[in-house]
N, C-alpha and C positions, 0 to 999 in steps of 0.2 A: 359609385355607379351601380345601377340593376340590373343584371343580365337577365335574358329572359331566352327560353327554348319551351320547344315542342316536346309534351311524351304522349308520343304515337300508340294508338291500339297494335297490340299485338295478336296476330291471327298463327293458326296453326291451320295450314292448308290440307295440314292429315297428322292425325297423332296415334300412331303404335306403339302400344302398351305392353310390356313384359309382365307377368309375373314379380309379386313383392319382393327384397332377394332378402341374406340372412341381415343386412341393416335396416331391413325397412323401407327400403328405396324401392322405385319403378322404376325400371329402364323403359329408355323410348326413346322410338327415333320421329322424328317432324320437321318439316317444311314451315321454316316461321318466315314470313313478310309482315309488313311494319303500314299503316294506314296514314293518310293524311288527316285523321279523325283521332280526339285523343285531349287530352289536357294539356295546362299549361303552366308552367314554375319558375319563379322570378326568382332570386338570391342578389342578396344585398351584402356588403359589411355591416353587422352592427357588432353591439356590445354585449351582447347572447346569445346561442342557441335559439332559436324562436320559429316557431310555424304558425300559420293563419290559411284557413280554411278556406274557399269561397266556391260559386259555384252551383248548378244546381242538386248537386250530389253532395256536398261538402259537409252539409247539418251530416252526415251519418260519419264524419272523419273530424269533427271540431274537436269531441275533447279525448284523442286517442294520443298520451302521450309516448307511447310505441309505435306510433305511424313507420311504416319502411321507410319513409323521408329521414326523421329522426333517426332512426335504430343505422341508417348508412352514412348519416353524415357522424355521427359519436364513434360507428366503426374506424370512418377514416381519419377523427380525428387521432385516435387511438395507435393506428397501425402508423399515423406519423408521428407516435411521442410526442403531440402537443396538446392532448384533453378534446374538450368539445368546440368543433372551431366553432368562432363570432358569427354566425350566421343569421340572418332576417330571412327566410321562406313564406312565399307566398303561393298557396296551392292552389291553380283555377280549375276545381272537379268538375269534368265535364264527362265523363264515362260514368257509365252505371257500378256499384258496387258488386264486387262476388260473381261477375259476368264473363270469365272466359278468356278478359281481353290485355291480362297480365297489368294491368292501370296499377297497382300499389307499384308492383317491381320498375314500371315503364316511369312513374314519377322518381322512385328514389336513384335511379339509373340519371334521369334528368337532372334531381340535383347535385349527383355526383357531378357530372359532364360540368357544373355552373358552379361547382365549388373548388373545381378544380382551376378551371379559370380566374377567381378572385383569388386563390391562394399561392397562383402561378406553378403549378404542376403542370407536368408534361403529361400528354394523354397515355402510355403505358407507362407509368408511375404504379409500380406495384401494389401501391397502399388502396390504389382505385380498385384493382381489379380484387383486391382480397374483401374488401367492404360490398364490392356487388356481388360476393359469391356468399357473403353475410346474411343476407335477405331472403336466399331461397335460387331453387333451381333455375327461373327465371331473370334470377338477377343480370348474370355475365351476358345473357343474350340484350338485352335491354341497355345496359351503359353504354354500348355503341348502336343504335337501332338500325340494324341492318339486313334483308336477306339472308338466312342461313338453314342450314339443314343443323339440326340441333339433336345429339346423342347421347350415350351414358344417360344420367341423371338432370342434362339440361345443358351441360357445362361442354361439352364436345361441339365446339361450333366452326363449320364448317361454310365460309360464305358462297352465295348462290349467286352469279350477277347475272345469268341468263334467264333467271323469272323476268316477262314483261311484264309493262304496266299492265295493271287487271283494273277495272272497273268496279267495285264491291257496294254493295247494300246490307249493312250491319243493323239487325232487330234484334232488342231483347222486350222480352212480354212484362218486365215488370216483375219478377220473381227472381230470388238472389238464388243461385248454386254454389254454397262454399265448396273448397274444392275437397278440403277431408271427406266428407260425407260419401262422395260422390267415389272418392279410390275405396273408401270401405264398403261403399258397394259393388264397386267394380272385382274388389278382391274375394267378394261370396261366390264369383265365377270368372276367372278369367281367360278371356279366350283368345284375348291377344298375344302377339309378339315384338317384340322391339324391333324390327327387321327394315331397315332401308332398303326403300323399291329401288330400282335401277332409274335412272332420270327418264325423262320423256327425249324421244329422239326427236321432235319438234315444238318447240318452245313460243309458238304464236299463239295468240291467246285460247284460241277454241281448242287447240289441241291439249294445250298446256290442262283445261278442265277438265278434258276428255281423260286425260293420263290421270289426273288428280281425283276423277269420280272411280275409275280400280280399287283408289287406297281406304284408308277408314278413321274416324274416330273411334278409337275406344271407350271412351269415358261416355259417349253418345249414350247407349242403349241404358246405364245406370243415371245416368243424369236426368233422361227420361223419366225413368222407376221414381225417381223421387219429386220432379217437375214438369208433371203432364204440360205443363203449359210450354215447355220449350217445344212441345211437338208441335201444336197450335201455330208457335212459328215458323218452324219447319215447313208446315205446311201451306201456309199462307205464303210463303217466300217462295214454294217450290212451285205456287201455282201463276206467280208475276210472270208476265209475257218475257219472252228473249234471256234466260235465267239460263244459264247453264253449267250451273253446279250450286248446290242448295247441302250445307252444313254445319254443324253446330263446332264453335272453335270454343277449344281447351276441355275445362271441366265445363262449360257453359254458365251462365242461360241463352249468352248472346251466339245468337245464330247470322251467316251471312249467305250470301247469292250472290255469286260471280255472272258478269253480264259484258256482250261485245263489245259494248262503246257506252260511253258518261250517257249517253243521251238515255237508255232503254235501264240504265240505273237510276237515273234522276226520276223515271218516268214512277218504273216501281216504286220506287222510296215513298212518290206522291202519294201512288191508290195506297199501299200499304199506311203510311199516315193518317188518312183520310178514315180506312175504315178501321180501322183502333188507333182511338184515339189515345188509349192508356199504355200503348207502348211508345221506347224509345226508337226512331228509326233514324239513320242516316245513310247518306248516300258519299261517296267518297273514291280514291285510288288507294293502289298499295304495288308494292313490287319496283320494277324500272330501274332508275335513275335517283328516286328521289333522295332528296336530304332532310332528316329527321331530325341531324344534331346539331340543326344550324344554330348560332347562339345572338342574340341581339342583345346591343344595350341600351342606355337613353342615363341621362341622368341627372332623372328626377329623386326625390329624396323616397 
């Protein structure tokens, strides 16, 4: 049988940045929700290790034999003493690359979740969570896609279930922000701090942007420095009617707009569309209720 789930974009509704410490590391704290926008990963049994590309992002991940997907599923084969499980992956890259939206970590997260299933592990099975924390700070947020306030290094995660549903419009201009770059620039001056705000004392949507436009990206203003064009969308998003709250999520390039209702996000999404044509835009939710790690199957070969 194939299973198949969602790996949802990951937003960062504000990210506070520490100071590099003596390992190398940024502390930070952030507000992550999970989008209904995002790729998608089938897993199969087969008789090897295997991954397959598709999609229209996919040519830039076809012949990376270090994929996250790989590099987490050989973790967990590992951490269970049995080599590299039999796995067939099939990766439908629908996120832009190097964009902000945690898409490597949010797929290898997805085939943990799918290969945990075929190989009948329980969902806190130790071997899961040491293979998502294999991949990078965003792993452990990502293997369950959930609302959380996310600390330390990435790995302090703290779930959120009074975000509501928000409305969101995610642009990126077509330009990659790897995220190294973007902390080496940040680290020529930094002015952030890792500090968790106090929550908002009402959590309906306009407020909830209201409380969330106080806080900051840090990696904003360096990402900038190095990708004028994420401003361009910045701006062009800040300028869509009924917007209210306009930020660039992660290391960037993709930038999003928090809007009242689906209707005044579908609408922006359109003119933004319409008039660059050469970026990516989507219109989508994020927050609520929703379920990211729902898992289907069918079975076909």
């Amino acid at each position: 049988m194939r299973l198949t789930t969602a790996a949802p974009a990951k937003i960062n509704l504000f990210l506070h940045v520490g100071p590099v410490d003596a390992d190398g590391y940024h502390p930070l704290s952030s507000l992550v929700a999970f989008a209904d926008i995002g790729d998608r990963v089938s897993v199969q049994p087969a008789e090897r290790l295997s991954l397959a590309v598709t999609g229209p992002f996919g040519a830039a991940l076809a012949d990376e034999d270090d994929n996250l997907i790989l590099r987490a599923l050989r973790r967990l084969g590992a951490a269970l003493g049995q080599g590299e499980p039999a796995l067939s992956v099939v990766l439908d890259k629908q996120l832009p690359i190097a964009a902000g939206l945690g898409g490597g970590s949010s797929d290898a997260g997805a085939a943990l979740r799918l290969a945990a299933e075929v190989l009948g592990l329980a969902a806190d099975d130790p071997a899961l969570a040491a293979a998502a924390r294999d991949i990078g700070a965003d792993g452990p947020m990502c293997l369950f896609p959930r609302t959380a306030w996310a600390e330390g290094r990435g790995e302090r995660l703290t779930p959120e279930p009074r975000l509501p549903e928000l409305s969101v419009v995610l642009v990126n201009p077509g330009v990659p922000s790897p995220t190294g770059p973007v902390y080496r620039a940040y680290d020529q001056a930094p002015l952030g701090e890792a500090r968790r705000p106090a929550p908002p004392a009402d959590w309906t949507p306009r407020a909830t942007a209201a409380w969330l436009e106080e806080q900051r990206n840090d990696l904003q203003a360096p990402a900038l420095a190095l990708a004028p064009d994420i401003g361009l969308a910045l701006e062009a998003v800040r300028a869509t009617q009924g917007v209210l709250l306009t930020r660039m999520s992660g290391s960037g390039a993709t930038v999003f707009g928090l809007y009242a209702d689906a209707a005044a996000a579908r609408a922006a999404a359109d003119g933004l569309a319409s008039a660059h044509a050469g970026w990516w835009v989507r219109a989508g939710r994020l927050g609520g209720a929703q379920d990211h790690g729902k898992v289907s199957g069918d079975n076909r070969a």
